[in-house]
N, C-alpha and C positions, 0 to 999 in steps of 0.2 A: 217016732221020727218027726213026724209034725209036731208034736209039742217042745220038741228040742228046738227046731229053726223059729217058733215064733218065742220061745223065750231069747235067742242071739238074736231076732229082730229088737224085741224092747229093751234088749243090755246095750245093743250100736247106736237107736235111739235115745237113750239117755244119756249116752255118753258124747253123743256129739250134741246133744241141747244143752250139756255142761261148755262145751268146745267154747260158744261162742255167742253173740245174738240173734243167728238166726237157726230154728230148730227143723229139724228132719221134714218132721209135719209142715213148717211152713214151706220149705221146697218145694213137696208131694202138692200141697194146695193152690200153689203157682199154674197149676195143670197147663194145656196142651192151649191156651186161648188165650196166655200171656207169656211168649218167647222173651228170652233176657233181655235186658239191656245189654248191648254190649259198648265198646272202648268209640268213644268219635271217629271219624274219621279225619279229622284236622288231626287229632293227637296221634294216631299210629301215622300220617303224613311224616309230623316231627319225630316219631322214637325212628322211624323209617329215615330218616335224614344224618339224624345224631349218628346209626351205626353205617351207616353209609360215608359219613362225613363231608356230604354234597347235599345240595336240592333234590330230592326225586318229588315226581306225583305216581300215588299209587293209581293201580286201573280202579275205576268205578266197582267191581265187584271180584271177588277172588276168583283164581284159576279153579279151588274147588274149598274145601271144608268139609270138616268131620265133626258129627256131635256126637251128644250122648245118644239124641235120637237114630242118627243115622253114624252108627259110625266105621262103617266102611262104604267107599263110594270110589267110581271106579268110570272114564270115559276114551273120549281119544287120546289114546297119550298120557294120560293120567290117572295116578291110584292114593288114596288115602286109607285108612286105617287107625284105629285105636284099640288100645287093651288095657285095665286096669288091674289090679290086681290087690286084694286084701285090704278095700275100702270100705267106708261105711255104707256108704248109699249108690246104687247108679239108676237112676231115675230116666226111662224114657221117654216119659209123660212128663214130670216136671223140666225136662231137659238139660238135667246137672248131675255131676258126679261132685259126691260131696268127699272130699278126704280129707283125712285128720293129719297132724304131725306128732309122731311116736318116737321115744328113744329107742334105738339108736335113731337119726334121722334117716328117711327113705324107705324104712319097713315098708311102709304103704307105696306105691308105688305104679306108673304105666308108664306106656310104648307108645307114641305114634310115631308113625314111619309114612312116608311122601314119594312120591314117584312123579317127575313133571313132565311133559312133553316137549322139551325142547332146552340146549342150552341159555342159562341167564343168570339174572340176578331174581333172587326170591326175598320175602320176606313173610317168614312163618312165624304165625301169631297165638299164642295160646291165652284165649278170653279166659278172665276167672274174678274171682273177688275173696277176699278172705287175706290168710296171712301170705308168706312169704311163697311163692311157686319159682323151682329153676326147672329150666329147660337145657340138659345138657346131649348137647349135640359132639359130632366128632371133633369139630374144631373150637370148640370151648362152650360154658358154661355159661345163661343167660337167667338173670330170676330179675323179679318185678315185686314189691311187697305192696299190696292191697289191703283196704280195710272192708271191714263185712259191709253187704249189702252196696259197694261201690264198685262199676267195673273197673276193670283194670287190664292190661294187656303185659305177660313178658315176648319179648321179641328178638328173633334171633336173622341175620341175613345170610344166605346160601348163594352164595356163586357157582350155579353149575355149571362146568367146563368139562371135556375129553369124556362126554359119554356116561361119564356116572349121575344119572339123573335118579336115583335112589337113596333114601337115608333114615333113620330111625334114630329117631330122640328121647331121652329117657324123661321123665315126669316124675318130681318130687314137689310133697311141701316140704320144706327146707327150716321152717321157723316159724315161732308165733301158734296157733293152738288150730287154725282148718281152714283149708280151699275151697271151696265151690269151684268146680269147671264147669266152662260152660261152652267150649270146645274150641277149636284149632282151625286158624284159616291160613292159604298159601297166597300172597300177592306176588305176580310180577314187574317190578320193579326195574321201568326202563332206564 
């Protein structure tokens, strides 16, 4: 049994060091002492704006966020969660899930789902860099296309109204040859 999981380890490693220019091993080697880059904060201001179609300023730091490290978190009011499902890599230590894009598109695939304390406006952000990421939610479909090694944000805004402060959004790469994620944040958006 063990020699079967380490040979599908070096078959998902080779195959995503083909994906793209950055290899498995370079992830893993990013360790736990250099967290990502992640997207500006001016530029999610602006994608935060553009789907808003007004001025907002976001709050200085999210309501909460889920990584690869942590990726259920849970407080007053509030619950986050993620799940991947039939990826290459998910790295806690590096702090990325790395996935590929496969025909049909979305084989690969995860969940995160949000719970927030209070009615508003939200803006959920899914950090990554790679090809193409959507983030479809109930009320439509959000993707961002990144190139390797650069962050990138897709962003989606949530009005929540009459008490349904829950939702789960599905996570594909949608195009182009692999994502890196590098996790999910919720802003409140006055």
């Amino acid at each position: 049994m063990k020699a079967r999981a380490k040979h599908t380890m070096q078959v998902r490693r080779s195959r995503a060091t083909r994906a793209g220019s950055v290899s498995v091993d370079d992830l893993i080697k990013q360790g736990p002492g250099n967290p990502p880059k992640l997207i500006s904060r001016a530029k999610l201001t602006r994608l935060a704006a553009k789907l808003a179609k007004r001025r907002v300023t976001l709050a200085s730091a999210p309501v909460f966020e889920v990584t690869p490290q942590h990726p259920f978190v849970e407080g007053p009011g509030y619950r986050g969660s993620m799940a991947f499902w039939d990826i290459v890599v998910w790295s806690s230590i590096a702090r990325v899930i790395y996935m590929d894009h496969v025909s049909p598109a979305g084989d690969h695939y995860g969940e995160v789902g949000f719970e927030v304390p209070a009615n508003g406006t939200y803006l959920i952000v899914a950090n990554f860099a790679g090809a193409t990421l959507t983030l479809t939610t109930p009320w439509g479909a959000f993707s961002a296309t990144g190139s390797p090694n650069v962050p990138t944000a897709a962003t989606a805004l949530w009005n929540v109204t009459s008490g349904n402060r829950h939702v789960v959004c599905k996570v594909t790469c949608t195009s182009g040859t692999y994502v890196v994620i590098y996790g999910f944040q919720v802003f409140a958006v006055p």
